[in-house]
N, C-alpha and C positions, 0 to 999 in steps of 0.2 A: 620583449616590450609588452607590456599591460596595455588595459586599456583606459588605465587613469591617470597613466606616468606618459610623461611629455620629454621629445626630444632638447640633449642641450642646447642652449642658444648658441649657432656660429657668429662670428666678428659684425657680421650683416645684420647679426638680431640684435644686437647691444641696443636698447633703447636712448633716445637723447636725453629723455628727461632722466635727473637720479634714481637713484634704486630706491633710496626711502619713498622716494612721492609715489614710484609706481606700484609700491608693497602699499603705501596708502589708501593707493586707489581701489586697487585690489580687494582689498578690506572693507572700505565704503561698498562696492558692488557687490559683496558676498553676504555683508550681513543687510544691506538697505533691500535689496532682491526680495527676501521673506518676511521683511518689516513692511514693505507697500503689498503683496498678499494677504497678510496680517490685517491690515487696514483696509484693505478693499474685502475682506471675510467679514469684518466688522460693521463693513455698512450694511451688510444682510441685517443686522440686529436694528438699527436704527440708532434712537437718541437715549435708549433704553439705560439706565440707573438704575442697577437693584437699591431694594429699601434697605439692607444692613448699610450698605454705600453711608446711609443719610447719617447712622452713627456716628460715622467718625468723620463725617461734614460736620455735623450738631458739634461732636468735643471739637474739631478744628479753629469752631468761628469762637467757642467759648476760650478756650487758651489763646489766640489771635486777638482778641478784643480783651483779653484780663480779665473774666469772668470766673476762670479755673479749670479745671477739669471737671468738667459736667454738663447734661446734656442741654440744660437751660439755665440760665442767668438767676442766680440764686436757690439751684437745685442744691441738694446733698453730694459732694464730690463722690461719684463709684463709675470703677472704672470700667466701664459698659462697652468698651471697647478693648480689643487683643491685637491691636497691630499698632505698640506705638511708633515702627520706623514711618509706620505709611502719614500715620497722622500729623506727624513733624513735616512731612511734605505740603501736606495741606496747609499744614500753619505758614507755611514760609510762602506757600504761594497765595495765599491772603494778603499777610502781610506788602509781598510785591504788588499787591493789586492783580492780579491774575486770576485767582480764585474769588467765589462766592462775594463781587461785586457787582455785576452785574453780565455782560457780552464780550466776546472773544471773536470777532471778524464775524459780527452778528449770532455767532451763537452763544447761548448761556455758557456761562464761564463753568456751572455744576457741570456742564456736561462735557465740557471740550476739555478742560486742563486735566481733569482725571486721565483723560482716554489719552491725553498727546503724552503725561508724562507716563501712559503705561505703555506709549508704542515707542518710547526712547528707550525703556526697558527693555522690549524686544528688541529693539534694536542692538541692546549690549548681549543679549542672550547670544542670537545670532553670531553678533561679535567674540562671543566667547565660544559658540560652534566653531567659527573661524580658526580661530588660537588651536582649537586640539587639532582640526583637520591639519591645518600649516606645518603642524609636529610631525606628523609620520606618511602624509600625501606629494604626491608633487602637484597635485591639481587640487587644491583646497577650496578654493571658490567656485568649484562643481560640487564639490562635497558639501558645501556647506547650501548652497541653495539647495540642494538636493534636501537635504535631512531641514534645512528653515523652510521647505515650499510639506512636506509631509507635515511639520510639526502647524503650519498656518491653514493647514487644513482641518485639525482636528477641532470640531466643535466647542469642546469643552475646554481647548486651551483660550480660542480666540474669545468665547464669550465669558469666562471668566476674567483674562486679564484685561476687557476691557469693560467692566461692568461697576466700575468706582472702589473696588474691591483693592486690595494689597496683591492681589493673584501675582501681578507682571511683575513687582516687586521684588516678590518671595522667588518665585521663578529665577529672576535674574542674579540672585544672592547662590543661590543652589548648581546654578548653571556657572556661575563666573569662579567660584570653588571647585568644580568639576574641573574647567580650565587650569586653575591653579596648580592641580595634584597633578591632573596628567602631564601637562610641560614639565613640570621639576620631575617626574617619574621618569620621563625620557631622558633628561639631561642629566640625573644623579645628580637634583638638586632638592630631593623630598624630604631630607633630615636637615639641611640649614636652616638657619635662624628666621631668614626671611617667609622662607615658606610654610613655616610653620608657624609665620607670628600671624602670614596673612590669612592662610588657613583658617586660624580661630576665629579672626577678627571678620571673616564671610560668616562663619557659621553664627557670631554673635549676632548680626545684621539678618539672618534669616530668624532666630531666635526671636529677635525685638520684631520681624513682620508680623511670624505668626508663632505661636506658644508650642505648636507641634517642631518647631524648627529649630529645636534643643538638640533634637537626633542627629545632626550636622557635628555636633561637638565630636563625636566619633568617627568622624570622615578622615583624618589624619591619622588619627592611630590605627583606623582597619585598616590603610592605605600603607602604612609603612608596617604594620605585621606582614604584611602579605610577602615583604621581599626582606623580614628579616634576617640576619644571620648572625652567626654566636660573634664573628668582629666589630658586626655594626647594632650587639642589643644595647650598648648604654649612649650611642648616637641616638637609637633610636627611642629612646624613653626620656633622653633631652628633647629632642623632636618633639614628641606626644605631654611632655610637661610642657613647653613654651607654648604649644598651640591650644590646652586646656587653659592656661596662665590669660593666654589670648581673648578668649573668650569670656573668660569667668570677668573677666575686670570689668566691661559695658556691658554685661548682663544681672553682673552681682549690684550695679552702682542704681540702676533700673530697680532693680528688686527693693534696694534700700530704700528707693523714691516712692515706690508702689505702698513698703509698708509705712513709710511715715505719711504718704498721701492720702492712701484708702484702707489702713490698718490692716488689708490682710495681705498674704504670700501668693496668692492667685490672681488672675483677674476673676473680676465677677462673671464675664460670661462663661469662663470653664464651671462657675457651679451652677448656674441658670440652667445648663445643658445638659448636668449632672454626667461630666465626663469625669469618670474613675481610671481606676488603674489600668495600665492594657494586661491581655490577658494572650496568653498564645493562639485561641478558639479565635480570636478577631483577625486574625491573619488571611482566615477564610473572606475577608470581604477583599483580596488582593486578586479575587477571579473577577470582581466586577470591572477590572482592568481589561481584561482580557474580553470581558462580555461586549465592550465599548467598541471596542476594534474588529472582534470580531475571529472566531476558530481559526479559520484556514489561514488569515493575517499571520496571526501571533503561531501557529505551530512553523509557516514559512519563517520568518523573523528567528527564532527559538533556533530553527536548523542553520538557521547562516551562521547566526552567534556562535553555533557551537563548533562550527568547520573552522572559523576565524581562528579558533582559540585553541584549536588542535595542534597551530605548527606555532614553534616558536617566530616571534616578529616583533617588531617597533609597533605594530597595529594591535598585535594581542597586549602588548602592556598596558599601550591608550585603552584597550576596549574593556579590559578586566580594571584601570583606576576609572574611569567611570560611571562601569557598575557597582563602586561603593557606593555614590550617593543616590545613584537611583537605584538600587537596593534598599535605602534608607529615606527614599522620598516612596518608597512601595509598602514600606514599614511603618514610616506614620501616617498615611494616607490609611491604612486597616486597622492602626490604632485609634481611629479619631472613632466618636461616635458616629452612627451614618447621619449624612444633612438630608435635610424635606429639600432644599431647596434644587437636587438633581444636577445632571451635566457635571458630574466629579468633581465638586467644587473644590474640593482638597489636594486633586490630581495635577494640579498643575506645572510642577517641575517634573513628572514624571516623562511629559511629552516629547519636551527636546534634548532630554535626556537619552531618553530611548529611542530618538530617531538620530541621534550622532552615533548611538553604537551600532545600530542596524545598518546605515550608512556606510560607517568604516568596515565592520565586516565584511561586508559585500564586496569592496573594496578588494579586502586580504582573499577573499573567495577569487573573484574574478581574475587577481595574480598568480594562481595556482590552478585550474582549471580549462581542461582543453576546449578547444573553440567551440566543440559538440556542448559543453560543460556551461560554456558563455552563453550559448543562446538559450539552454533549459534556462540559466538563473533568470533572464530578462524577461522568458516566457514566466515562469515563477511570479517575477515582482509584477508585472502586468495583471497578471488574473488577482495577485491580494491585493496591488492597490486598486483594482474596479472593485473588490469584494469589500474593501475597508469604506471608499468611496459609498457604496451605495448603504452601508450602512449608517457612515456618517450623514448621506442626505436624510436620512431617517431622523438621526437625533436633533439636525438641524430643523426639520418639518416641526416635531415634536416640541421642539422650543418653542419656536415663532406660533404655532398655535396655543401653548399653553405656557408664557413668560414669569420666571418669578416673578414676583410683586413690586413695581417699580419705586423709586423714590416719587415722583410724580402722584403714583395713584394715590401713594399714603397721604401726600401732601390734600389731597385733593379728599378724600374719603376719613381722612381723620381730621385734620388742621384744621383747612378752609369751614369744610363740613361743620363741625362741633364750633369752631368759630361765630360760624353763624346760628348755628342752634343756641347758643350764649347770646348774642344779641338780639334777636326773638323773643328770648323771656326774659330778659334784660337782667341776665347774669354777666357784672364785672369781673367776677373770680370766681373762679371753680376749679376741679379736677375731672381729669378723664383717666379713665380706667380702659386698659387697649393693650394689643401686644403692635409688634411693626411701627418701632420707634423714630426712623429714621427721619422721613418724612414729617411725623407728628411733631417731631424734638426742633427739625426748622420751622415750623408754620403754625407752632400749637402756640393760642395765648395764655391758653388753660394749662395750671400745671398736670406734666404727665405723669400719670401712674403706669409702668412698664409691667404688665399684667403675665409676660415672658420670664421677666427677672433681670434679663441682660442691662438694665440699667437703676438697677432697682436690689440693694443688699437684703432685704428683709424679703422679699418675694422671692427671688435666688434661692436663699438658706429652705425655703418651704419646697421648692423643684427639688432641691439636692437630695434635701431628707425625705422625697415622696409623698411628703406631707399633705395631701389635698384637704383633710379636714381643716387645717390648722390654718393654711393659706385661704378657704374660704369666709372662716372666722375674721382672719385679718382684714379681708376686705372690707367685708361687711358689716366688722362691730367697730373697726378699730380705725381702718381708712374714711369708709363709708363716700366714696367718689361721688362727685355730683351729673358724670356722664359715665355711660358705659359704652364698650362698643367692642360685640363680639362677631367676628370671622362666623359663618356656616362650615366653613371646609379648615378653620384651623385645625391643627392635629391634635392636641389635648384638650379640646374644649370638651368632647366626653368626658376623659378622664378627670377634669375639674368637677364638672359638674355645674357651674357656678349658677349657671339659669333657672335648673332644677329646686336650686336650695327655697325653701318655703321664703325664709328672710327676701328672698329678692323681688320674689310678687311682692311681696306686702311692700316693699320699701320705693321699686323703681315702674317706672309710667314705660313701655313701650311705644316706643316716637315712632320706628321705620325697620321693617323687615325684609331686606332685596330676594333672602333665600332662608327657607326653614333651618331651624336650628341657631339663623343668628342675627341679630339686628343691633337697635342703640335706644338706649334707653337715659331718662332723666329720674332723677331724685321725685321723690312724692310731697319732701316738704321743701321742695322749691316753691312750691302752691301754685305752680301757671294757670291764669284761668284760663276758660278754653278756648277761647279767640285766640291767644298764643300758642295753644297746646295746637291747633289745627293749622293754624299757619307752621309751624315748628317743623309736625308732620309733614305739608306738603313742601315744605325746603327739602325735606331727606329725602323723601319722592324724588325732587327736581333732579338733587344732586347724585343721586342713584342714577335716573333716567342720561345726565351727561355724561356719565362715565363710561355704564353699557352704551348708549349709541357712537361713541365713539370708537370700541372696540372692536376690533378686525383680528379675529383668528387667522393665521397665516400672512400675515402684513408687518415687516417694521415696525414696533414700536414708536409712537411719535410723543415729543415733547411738547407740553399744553401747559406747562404751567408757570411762562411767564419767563423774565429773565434774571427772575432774584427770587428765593423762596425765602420769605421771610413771616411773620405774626402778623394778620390784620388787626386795627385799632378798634377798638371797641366803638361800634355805634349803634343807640338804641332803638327797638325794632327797623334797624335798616343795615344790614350785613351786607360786606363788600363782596360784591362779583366774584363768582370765578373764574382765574384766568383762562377755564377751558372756554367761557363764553365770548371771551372776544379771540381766540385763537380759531 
């Protein structure tokens, strides 16, 4: 007798209620367990909305409302966003009234309906932890909080999936096809028709999250190599055609939409970001995995893995189908280019990925191994998980004092901002020149110039080809923006240069500077006289000064920007409030 395998039930144990209600229950308590961890991990973060978030709120309300695909109501259609399963989410929860109309049981609707529809996700992730433990465990609902309470621990899963992001999405597309493989692996149901039509049709669904989630298409064929044989190779290449067939069809029909929509075969943000080909040297970014967790974790973890896999079992098959897709969520996580934005934002199915097979190993270990044998392993997982723990309260400190960039702040620091610096010199149209669209794209009245590219095809094309001369030309001979507004601590704002250029003294007036290297500037033949131009200034003052005093390193992010972010109406010299001043 193990000690994860349970005695059978005698006559006396027979439950009254049916067997499906109590496997129901079962299931509800295994995966809801690490979904309220999850959630309760996530109020550490607060009301916190990354600004990429605001992207694909901006395309939501424009496809929602009939505008188009783009990020402002009569912009240029490009498609500045790369998840369009998540964005069809948002569109439909608009449409119900649920999103981006105003409050959800008093909170902003931006803020609640992302975060509940990414903790239903985890909830299915769970749910599909569930499904593999159930295959080859008698105690599955150990297994399964066990590996949902490790995976709702890790920083960078909970503050990704719940940060307005596709993260919980794509996660749960990658995790619910892991599911898939493994139960049909056990049961000798990997080459039917079903399994392989479902197969594709997860990996197309993680494909439309996120563009890295093409490498999923391979998850049924590496999965059915692995147990081929010379009786079963043309089963098994029907298998691996139906499940490519699977995929190709709602990813290829997408592709057709993209090029008759925005003319090209990519999105725009893969050329903004100037993501090339992968190269086998980028594989080396698959130790910052390791770096996150932590040595002593991952060489403990590593050895269980490999004990599990030494004897034959029901357990080594679950743990080796598995590790195809997170093998391949480790594959394109080193293929991406690296993000500024920190916390493995790309990592995110690798988590509970690889806390269901450490799980289950332990599992196959603890069945094999003398009682002396039992208490090393316990001893073991005690010291790595204080040792992962205390590194993860690291990474968690390291957030909370220094959080991407909120959708909030951008609201607040481009939108509202530049809003009012428009009404001050009694600008009814203009443009702003910026990167950190999301925010800007809900609340800007001014059209935006995406100074990133991510929303923007002609700036893109200049990032891709390294262009800096070219793109500086473009700005300033050809755009010629009537605001500007640069980051101190953006990453390429060296490498642009755009401040430096002689054109830009001559041409833009310096309104507000919070930190060397970057401020916001107005056009020269706006002509402000200076009574405007000094009130102009002391607004960017103000609005600098509410943002710093409101900031607390190490504290919850908190939401201040009202219960609907939308464009304020032009009034002249008298700009609407900020919502942080009555918050």
């Amino acid at each position: 007798m193990t000690a994860l395998s349970e005695h059978p039930p005698q006559a006396s144990d027979t439950p009254i209620a049916p067997v499906p209600t109590a496997a129901r229950r079962r299931w509800l308590f295994a995966a809801g367990v690490p979904t309220l961890l999850t959630g309760l991990h996530a109020t550490a973060y607060g009301s916190w909305i990354v600004d990429d978030a605001g992207l694909s709120f901006a395309y939501a309300r424009s496809l929602a409302t009939g505008a188009g695909p783009v990020l402002q109501a009569g912009a240029e259609p490009v498609e500045g966003f790369s998840n369009p399963a998540w964005v069809a989410i948002l569109v439909v929860g608009r449409w119900v009234g649920l999103f981006d109309r105003g409050t959800l049981f008093g909170t902003p609707d931006v803020v609640l309906f992302p975060k509940l529809v990414a903790l239903l996700c985890c909830f299915g992730i769970f749910a599909a932890m569930y499904a593999i433990a159930n295959s080859v465990t008698a105690r599955p609902v150990l297994v399964t909080i066990i590996g949902g309470a490790a995976t709702s621990a890790v920083p960078s899963f909970v503050i990704w999936t719940t940060s307005g992001l596709e993260n919980a999405l794509f996660a749960l597309s990658v995790t619910a096809l892991a599911a898939v493989l493994t139960c049909a692996a056990l049961d000798g149901r990997l080459l039917v028709t079903k399994t392989a039509v479902l197969a594709g049709l997860l990996a197309a669904l993680a494909a439309l999250t996120r563009p890295d989630g093409i490498v999923y298409a391979a998850a049924l064929p590496i999965a059915a190599a692995l147990t081929v044989t010379w009786p079963t190779v043309r089963p098994t290449v029907r298998a691996c055609a139906l499940s490519l067939s699977a995929f190709v069809v709602p990813t290829a029909l997408y592709l057709l939409w993209r090029l008759v929509t925005f003319g090209d075969y990519l999105p725009n943000t893969a050329r903004a970001k100037e993501q090339g080909l992968p190269s086998f040297a980028a594989l080396n970014r698959a130790r910052e995995l390791a770096d996150y967790v932590g040595l002593l974790p991952i060489c403990i973890a590593v050895a269980v893995v490999a004990v599990a896999l030494s004897r034959p079992s029901p357990i080594r098959t679950a743990v080796v189908t598995v590790l195809v897709p997170l093998g391949l969520a480790a594959v394109g996580f080193a293929f991406l280019r690296p993000d500024w934005m920190g916390q493995l934002r790309f990592a995110t199915p690798v988590w509970p990925l690889a806390a269901i097979v450490v799980t289950l190993s332990a599992v196959q270990v603890l069945r094999v191994v003398s009682t002396r044998g039992r208490v090393v392993m316990v001893t073991l997982a005690v010291i790595a998980s204080v040792s992962a723990m205390n590194l993860f309260s690291q990474w968690h400190n390291a957030f909370l004092n220094e959080p991407t960039v909120g959708v909030c702040n951008i609201a607040q620091n481009h939108g509202y901002l530049f809003n009012g610096y428009a009404d001050i010199l009694g600008i009814r149209e203009g443009t702003l020149l910026a990167v950190d669209g999301g925010g800007t794209g809900l609340t800007s009245r001014l059209r935006f110039v995406d100074l990133s590219g991510l929303a923007d095809r002609h700036i893109a094309s200049f990032w891709q080809n390294d262009d800096m001369s070219g793109l500086r030309d473009y700005v300033l001979d050809d755009v010629r923006p009537t605001f500007v507004k640069l980051f101190a601590g953006w990453a390429e704002r060296e490498r642009l240069a755009l401040a430096e250029d002689p054109r830009f003294a001559r041409d833009y007036l310096l309104m507000f500077t919070g930190a060397p290297g970057g401020g916001e500037w107005v056009r020269r033949d706006v002509k402000p006289d200076h009574a405007r131009l000094e009130e102009a200034r002391l607004w960017g003052a103000d609005g600098w000064d509410l943002v710093t005093g409101r900031y607390r390193a190490g504290e919850p992010p908190v939401w201040w920007c009202g219960a609907t972010l939308r464009p304020t109406p032009f009034r002249d010299r008298s700009p609407a409030p900020s919502p942080m001043e009555g918050s």
